[in-house]
N, CA, C and O atoms as a MOPAC input file, in Angstrom:
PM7 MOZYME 1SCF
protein

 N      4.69000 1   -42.83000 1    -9.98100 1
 C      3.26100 1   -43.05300 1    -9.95500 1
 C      2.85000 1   -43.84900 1   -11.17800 1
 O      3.56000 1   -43.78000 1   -12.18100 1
 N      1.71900 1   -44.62700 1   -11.17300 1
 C      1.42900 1   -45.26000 1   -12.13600 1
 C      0.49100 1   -44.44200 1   -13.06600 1
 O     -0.38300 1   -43.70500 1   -12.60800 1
 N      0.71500 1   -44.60800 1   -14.39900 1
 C     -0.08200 1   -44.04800 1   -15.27500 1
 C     -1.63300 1   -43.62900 1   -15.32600 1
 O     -2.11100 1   -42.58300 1   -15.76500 1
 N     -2.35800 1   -44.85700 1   -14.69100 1
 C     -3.60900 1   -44.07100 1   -14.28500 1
 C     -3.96700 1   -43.76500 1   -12.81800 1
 O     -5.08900 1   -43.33200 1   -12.55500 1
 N     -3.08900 1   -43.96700 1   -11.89100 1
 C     -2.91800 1   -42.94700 1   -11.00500 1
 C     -2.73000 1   -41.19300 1   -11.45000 1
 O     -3.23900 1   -40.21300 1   -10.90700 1
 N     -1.77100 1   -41.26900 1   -12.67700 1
 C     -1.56500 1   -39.78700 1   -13.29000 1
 C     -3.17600 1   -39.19500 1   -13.89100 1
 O     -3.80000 1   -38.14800 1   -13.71900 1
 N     -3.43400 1   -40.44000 1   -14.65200 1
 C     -4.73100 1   -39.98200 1   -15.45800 1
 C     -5.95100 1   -39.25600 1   -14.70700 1
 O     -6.44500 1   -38.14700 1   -14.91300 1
 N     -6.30900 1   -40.35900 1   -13.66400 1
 C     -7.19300 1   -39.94200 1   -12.33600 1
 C     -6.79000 1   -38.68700 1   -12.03100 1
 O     -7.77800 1   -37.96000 1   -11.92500 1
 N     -5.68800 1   -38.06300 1   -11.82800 1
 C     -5.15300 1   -36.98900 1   -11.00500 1
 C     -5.58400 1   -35.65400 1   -11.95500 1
 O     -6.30000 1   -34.66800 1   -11.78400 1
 N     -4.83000 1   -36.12700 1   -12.93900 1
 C     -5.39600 1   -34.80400 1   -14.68500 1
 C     -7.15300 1   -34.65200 1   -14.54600 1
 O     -7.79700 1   -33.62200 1   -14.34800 1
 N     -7.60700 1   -35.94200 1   -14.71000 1
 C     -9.22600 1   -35.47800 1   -14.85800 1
 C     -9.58600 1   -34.60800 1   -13.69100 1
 O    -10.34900 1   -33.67300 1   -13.93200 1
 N     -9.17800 1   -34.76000 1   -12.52600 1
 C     -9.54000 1   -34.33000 1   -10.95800 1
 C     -9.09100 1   -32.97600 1   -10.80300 1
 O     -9.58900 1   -32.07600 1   -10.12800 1
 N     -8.14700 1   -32.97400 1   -11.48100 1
 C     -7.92300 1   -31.04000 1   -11.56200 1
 C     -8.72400 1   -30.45600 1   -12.68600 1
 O     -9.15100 1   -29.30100 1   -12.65700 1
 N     -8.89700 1   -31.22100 1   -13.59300 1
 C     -9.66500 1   -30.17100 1   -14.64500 1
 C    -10.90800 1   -30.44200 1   -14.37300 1
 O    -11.51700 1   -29.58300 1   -15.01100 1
 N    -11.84200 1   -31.22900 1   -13.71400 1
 C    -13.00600 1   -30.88800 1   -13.07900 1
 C    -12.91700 1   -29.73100 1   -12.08100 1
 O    -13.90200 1   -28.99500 1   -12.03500 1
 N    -11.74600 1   -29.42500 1   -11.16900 1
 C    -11.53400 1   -28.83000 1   -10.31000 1
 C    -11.31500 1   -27.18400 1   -10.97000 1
 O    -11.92200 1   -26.20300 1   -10.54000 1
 N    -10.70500 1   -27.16800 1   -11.65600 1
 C    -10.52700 1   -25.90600 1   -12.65900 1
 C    -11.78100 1   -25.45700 1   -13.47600 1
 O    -11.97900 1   -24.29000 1   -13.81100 1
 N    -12.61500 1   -26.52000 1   -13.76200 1
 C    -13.95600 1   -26.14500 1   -14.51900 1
 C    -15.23500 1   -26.17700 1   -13.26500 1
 O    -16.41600 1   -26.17200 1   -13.61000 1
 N    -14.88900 1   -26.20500 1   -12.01400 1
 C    -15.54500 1   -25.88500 1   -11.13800 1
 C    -15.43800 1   -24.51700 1   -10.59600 1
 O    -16.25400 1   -23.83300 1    -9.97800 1
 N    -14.40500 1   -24.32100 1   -10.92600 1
 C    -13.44700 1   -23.11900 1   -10.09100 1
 C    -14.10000 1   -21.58700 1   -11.21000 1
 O    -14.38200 1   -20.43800 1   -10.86900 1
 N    -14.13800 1   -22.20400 1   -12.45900 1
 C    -14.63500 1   -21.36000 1   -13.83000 1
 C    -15.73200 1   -21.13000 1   -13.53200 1
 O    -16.00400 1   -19.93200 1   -13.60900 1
 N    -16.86000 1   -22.03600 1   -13.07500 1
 C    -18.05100 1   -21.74200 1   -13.01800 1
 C    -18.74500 1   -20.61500 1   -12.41600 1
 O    -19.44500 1   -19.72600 1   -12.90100 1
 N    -18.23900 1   -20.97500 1   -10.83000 1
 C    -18.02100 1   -20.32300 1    -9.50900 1
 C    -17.45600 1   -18.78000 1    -9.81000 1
 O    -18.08700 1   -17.76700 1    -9.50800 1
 N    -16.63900 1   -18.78600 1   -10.21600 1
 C    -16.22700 1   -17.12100 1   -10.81100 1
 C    -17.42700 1   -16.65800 1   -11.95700 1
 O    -18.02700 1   -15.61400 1   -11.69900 1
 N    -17.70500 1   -17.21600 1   -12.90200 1
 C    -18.64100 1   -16.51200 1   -14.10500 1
 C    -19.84600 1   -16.67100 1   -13.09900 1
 O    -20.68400 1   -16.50800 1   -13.98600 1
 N    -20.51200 1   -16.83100 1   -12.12500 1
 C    -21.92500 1   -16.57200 1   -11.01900 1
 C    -21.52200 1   -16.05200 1   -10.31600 1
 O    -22.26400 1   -15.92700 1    -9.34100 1
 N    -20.29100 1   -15.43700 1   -10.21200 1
 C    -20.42300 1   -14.52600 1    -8.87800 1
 C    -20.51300 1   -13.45900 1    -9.88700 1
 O    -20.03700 1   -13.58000 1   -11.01600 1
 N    -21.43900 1   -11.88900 1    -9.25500 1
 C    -22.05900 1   -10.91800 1    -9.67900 1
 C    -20.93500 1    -9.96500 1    -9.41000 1
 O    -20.58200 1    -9.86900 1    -8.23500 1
 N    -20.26800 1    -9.18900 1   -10.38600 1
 C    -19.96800 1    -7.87900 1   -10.22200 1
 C    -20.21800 1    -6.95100 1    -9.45600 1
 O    -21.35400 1    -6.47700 1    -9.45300 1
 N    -19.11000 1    -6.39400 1    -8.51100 1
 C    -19.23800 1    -5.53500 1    -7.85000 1
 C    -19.75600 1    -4.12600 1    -8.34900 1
 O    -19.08200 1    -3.22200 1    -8.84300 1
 N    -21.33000 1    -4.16300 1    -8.06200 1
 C    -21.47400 1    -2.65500 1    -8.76000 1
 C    -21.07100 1    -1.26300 1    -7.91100 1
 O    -20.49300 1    -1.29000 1    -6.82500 1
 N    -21.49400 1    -0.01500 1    -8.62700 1
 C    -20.37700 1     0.86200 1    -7.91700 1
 C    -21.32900 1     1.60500 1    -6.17800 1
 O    -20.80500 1     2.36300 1    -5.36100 1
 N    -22.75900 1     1.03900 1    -6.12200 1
 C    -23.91500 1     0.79100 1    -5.12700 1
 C    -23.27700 1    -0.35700 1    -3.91500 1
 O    -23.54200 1    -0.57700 1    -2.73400 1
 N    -22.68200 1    -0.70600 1    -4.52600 1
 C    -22.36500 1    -2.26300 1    -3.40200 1
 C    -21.37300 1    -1.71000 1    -1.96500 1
 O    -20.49500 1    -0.84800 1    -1.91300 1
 N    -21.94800 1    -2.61300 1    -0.88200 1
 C    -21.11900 1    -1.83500 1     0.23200 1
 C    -20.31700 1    -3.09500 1     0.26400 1
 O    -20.59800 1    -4.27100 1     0.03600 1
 N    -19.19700 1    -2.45300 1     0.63200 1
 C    -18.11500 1    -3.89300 1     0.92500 1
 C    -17.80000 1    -3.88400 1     2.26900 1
 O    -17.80000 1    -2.70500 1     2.62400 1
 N    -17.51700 1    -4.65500 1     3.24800 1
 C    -17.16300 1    -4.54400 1     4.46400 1
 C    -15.62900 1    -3.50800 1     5.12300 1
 O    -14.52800 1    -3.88200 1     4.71900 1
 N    -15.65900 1    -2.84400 1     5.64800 1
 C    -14.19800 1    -2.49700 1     6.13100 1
 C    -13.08000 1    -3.67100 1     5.73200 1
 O    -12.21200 1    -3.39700 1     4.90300 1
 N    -13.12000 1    -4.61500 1     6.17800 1
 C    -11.68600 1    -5.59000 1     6.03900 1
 C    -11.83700 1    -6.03700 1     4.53100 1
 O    -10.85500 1    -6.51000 1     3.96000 1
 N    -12.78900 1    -5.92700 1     4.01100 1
 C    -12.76800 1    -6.48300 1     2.43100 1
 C    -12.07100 1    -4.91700 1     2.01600 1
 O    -10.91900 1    -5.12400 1     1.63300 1
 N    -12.28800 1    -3.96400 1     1.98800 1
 C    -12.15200 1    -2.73100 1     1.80700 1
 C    -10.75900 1    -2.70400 1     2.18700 1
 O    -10.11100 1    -2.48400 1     1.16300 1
 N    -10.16600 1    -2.79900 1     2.96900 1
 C     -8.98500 1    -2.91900 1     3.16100 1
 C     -7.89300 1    -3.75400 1     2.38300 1
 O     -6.69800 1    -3.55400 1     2.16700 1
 N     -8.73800 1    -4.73000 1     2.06000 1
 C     -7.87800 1    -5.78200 1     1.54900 1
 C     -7.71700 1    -5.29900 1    -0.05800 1
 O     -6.61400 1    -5.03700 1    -0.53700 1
 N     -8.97600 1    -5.21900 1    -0.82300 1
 C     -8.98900 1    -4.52800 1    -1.66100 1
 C     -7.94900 1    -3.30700 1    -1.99900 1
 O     -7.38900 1    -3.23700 1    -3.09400 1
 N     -7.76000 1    -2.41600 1    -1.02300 1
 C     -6.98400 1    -1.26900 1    -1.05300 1
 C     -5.14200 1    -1.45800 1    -1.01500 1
 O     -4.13800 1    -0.74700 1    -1.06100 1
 N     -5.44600 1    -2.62000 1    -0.92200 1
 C     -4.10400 1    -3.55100 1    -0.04300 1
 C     -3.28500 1    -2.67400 1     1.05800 1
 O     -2.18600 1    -2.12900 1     0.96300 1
 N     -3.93900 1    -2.71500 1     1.82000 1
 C     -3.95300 1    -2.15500 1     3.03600 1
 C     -4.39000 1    -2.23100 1     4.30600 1
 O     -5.42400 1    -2.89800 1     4.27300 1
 N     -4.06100 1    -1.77800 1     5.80500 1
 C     -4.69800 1    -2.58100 1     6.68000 1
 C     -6.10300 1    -1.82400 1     7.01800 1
 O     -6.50100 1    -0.87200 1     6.34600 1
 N     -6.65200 1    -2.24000 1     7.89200 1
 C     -8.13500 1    -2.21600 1     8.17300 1
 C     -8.40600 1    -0.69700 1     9.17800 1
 O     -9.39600 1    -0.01600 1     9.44500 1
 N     -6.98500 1    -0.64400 1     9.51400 1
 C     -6.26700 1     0.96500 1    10.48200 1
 C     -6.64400 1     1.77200 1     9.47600 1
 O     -7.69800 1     2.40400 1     9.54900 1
 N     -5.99500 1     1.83200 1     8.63400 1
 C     -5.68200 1     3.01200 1     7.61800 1
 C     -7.62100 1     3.24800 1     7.13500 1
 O     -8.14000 1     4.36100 1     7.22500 1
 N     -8.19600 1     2.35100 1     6.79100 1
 C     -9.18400 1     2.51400 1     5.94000 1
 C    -10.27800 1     3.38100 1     7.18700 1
 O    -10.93000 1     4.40000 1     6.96100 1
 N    -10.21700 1     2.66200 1     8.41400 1
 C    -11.34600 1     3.56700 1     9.32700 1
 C    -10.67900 1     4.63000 1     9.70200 1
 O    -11.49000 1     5.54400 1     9.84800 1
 N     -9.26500 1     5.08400 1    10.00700 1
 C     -8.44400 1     6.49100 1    10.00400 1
 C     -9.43700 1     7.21300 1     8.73200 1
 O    -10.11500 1     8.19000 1     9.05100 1
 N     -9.47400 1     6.88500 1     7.81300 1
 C     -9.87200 1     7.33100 1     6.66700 1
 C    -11.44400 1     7.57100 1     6.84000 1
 O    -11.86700 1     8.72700 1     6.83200 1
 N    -12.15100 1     6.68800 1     6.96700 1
 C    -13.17800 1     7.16300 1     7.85500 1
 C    -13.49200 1     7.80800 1     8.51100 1
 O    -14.50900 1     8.47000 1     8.30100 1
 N    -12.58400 1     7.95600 1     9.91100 1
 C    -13.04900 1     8.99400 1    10.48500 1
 C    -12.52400 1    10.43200 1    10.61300 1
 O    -12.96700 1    11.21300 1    11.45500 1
 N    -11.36800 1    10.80300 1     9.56200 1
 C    -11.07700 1    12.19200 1     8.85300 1
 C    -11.79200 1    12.42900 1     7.61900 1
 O    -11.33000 1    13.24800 1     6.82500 1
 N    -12.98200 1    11.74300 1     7.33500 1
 C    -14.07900 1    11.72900 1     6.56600 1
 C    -13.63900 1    11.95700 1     4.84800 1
 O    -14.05200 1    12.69000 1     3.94900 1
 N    -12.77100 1    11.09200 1     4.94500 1
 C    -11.55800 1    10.82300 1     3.54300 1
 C    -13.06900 1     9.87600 1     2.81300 1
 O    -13.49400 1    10.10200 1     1.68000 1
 N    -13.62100 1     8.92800 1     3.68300 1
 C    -13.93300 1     7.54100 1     2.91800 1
 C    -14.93100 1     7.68000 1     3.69700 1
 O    -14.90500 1     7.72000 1     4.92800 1
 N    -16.15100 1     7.78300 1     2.75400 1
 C    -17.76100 1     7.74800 1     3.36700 1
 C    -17.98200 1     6.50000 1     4.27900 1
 O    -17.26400 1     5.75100 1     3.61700 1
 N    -18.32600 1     5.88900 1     5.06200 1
 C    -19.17000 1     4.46600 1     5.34500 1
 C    -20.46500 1     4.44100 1     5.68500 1
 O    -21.22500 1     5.40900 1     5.67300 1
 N    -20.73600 1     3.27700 1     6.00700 1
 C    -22.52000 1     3.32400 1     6.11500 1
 C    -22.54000 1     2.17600 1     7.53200 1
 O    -21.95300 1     1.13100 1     7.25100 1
 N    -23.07800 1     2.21100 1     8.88500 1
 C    -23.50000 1     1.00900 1     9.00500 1
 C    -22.89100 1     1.48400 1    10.54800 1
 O    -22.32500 1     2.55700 1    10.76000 1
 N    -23.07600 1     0.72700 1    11.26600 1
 C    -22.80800 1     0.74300 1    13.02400 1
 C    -20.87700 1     0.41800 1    12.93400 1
 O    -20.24500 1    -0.09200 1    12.00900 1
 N    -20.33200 1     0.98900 1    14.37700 1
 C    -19.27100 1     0.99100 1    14.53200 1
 C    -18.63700 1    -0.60300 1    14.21800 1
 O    -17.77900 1    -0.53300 1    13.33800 1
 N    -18.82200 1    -1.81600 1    14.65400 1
 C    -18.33600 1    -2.79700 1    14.01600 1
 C    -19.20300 1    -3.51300 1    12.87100 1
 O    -19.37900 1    -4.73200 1    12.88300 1
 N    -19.63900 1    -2.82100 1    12.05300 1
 C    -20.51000 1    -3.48700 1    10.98500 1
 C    -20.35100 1    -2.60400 1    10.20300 1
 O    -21.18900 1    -2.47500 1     9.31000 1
 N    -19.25200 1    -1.72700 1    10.27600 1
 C    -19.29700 1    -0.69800 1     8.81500 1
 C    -18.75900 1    -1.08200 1     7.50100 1
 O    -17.76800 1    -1.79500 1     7.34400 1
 N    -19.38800 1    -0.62700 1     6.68100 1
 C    -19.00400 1    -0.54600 1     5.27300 1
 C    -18.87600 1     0.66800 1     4.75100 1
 O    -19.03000 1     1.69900 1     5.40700 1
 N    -18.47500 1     0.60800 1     3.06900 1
 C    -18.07500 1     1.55700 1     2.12000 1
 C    -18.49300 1     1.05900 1     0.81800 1
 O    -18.55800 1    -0.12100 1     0.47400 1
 N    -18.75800 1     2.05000 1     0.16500 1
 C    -19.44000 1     2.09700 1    -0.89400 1
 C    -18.10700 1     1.53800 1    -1.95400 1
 O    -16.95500 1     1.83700 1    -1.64100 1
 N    -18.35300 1     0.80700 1    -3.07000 1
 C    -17.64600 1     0.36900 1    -4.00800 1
 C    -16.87500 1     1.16800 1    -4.56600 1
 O    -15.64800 1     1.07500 1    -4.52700 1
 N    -17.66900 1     2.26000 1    -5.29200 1
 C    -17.48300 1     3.56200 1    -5.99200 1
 C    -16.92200 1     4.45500 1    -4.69200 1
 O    -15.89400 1     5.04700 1    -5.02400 1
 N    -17.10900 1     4.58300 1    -4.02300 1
 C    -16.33600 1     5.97900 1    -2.71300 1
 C    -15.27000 1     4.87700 1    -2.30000 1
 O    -14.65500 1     5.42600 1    -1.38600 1
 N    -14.76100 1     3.70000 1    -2.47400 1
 C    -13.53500 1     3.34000 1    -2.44000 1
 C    -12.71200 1     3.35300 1    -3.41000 1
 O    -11.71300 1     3.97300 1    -3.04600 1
 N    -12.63100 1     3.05400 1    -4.26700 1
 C    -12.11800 1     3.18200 1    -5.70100 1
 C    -11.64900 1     4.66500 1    -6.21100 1
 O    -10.78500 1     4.95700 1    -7.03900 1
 N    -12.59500 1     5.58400 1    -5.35900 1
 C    -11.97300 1     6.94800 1    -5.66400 1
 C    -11.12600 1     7.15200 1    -4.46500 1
 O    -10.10900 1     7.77700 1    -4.76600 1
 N    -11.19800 1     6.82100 1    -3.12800 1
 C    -10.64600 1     7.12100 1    -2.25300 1
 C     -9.13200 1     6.48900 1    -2.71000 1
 O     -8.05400 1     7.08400 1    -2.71300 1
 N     -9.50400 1     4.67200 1    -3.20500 1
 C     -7.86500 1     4.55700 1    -3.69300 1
 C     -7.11100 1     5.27800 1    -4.89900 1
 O     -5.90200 1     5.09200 1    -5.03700 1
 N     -7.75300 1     6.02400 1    -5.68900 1
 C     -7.21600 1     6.65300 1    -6.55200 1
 C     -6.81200 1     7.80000 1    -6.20100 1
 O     -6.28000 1     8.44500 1    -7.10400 1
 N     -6.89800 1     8.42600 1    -4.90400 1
 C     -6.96700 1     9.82000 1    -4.77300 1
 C     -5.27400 1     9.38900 1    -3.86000 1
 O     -4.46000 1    10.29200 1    -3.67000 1
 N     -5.02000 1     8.11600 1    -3.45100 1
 C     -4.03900 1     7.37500 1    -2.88000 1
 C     -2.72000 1     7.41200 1    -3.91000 1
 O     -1.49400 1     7.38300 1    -3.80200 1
 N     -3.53300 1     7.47900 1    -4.77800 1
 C     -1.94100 1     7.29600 1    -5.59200 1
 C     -0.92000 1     8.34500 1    -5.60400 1
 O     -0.95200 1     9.53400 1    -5.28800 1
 N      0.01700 1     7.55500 1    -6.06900 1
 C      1.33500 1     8.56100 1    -5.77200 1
 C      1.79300 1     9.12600 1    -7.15200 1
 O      1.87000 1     8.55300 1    -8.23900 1
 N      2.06600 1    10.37500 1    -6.81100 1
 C      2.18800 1    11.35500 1    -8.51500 1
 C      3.43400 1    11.07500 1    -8.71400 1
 O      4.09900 1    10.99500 1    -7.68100 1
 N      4.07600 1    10.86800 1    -9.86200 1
 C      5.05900 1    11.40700 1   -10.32100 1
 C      5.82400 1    12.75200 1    -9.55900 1
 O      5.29300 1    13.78400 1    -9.15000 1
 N      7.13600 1    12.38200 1    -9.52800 1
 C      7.65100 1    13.72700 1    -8.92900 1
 C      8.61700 1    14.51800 1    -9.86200 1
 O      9.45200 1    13.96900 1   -10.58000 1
 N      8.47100 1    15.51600 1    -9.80000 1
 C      9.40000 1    16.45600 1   -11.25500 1
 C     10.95100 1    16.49700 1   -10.52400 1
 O     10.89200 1    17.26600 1    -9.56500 1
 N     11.91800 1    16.08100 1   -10.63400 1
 C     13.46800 1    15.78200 1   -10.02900 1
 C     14.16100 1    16.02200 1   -11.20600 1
 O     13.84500 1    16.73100 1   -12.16100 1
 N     15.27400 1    15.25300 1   -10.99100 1
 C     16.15000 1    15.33400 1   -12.03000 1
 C     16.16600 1    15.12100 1   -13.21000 1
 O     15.44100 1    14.22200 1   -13.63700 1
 N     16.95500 1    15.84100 1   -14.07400 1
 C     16.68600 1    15.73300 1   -15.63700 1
 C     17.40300 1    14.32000 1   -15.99000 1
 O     17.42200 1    13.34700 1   -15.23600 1
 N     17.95200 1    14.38800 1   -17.20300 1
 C     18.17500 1    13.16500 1   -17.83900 1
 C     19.77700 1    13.32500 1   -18.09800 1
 O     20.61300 1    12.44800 1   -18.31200 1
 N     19.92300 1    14.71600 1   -18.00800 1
 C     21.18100 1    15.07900 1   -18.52500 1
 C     22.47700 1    14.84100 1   -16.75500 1
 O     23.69400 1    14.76600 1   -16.92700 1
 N     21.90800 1    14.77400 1   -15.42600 1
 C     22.00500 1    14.89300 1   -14.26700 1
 C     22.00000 1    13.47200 1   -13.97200 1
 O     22.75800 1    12.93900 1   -13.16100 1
 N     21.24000 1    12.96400 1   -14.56600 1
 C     21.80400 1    11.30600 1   -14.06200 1
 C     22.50500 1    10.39500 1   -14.77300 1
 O     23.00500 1     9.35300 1   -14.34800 1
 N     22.52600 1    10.95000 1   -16.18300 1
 C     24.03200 1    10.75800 1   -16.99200 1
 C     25.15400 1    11.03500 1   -16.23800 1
 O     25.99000 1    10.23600 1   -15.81600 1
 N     25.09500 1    12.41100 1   -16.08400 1
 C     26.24500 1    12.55000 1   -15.14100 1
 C     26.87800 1    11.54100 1   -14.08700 1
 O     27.98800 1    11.01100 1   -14.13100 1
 N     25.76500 1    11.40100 1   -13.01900 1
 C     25.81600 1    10.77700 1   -12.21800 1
 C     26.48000 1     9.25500 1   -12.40300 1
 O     27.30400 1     8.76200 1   -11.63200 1
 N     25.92500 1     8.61000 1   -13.62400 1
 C     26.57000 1     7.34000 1   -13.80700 1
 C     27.66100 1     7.34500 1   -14.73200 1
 O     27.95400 1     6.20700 1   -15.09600 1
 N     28.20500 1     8.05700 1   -15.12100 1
 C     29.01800 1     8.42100 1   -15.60800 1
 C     30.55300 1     8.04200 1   -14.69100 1
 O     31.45400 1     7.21300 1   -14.81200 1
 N     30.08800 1     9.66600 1   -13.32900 1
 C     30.90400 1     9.40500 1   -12.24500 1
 C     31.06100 1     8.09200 1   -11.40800 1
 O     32.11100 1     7.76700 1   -10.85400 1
 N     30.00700 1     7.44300 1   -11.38100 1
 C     29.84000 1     6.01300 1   -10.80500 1
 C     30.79500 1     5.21400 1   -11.41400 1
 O     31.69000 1     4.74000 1   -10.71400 1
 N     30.74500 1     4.95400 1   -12.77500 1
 C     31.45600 1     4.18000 1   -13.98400 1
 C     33.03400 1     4.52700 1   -13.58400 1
 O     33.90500 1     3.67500 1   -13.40700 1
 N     33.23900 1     6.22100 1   -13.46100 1
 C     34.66400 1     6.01900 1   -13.15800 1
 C     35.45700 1     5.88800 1   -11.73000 1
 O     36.67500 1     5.84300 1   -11.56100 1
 N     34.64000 1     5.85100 1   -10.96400 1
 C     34.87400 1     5.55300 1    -9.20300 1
 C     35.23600 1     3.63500 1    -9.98000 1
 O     36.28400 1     2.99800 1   -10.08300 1
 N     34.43000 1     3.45200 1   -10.19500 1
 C     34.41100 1     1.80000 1   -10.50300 1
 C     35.77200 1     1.20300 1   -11.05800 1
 O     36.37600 1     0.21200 1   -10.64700 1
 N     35.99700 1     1.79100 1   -11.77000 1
 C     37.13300 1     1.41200 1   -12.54800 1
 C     38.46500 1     1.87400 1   -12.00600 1
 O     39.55000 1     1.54200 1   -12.48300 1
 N     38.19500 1     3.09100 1   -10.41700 1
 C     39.07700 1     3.36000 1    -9.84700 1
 C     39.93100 1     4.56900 1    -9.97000 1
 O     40.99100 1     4.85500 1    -9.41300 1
 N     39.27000 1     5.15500 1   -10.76300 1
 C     39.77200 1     6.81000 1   -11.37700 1
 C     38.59500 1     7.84000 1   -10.49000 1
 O     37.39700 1     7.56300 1   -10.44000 1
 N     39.16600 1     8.96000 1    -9.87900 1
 C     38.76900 1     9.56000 1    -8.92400 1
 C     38.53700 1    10.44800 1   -10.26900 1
 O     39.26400 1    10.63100 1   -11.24500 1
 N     37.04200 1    11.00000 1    -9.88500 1
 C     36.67900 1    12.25800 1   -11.20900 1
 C     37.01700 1    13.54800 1   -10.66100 1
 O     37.03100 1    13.94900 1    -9.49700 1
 N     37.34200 1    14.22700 1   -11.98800 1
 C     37.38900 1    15.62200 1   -11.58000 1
 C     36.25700 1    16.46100 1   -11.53100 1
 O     35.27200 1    16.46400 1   -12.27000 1
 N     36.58800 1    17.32600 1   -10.35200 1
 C     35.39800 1    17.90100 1   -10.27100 1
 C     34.39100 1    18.53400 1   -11.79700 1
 O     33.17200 1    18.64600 1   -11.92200 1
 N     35.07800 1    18.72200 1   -12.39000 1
 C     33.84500 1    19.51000 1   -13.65700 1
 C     33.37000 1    18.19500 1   -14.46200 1
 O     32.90500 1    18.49200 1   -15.56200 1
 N     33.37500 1    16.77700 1   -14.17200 1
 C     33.03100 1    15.72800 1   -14.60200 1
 C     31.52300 1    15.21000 1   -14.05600 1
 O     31.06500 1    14.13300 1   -14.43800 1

């Protein structure tokens, strides 16, 4: 490409990038009042649009609004996805999966362990 073919191209993205800046700092914060649509709600949740009205209608996730025009509150999603998360599970110690790779290490190298290993 020729050099101000390149130049043209640089200015045209960074107008494009300082358009793109603008457009984000005017769009308004989702306050925790705001209803978002089911499929935004979903998407948000990263999840499909099934799961979120299942959730709905085992009355997991409040909505507001007629059967294809429903929404959810900002704040009653955000807790609904937090209540989603997955705990920690109490399993094995530290001393048990030493072990474990331990025995791995010597399968590897082709030495069959003994059992109290």
């Amino acid at each position: 490409m020729k050099p101000a073919a390149l130049h043209a191209l640089a200015e045209a993205a960074e107008a494009l990038a300082r358009l793109a800046r603008e457009a984000a700092s005017e769009r308004p914060e989702a306050g925790d009042d705001a209803l978002i649509p089911v499929a935004e709600a979903a998407r948000l949740a990263a999840t499909s649009v099934r799961v979120v009205r299942d959730a709905i209608c085992r009355g997991e996730l409040a909505a507001f609004g007629r059967m294809r025009d429903r929404a959810v509150r900002h704040a009653d999603l955000a807790a609904w996805i937090a209540s989603r998360a997955l705990k920690p599970v109490e399993g094995i110690d530290d001393a048990d999966i030493a072990r474990r790779v331990h025995r791995l290490a010597q399968l590897k190298r082709g030495r069959t362990p003994s059992p109290t290993e």
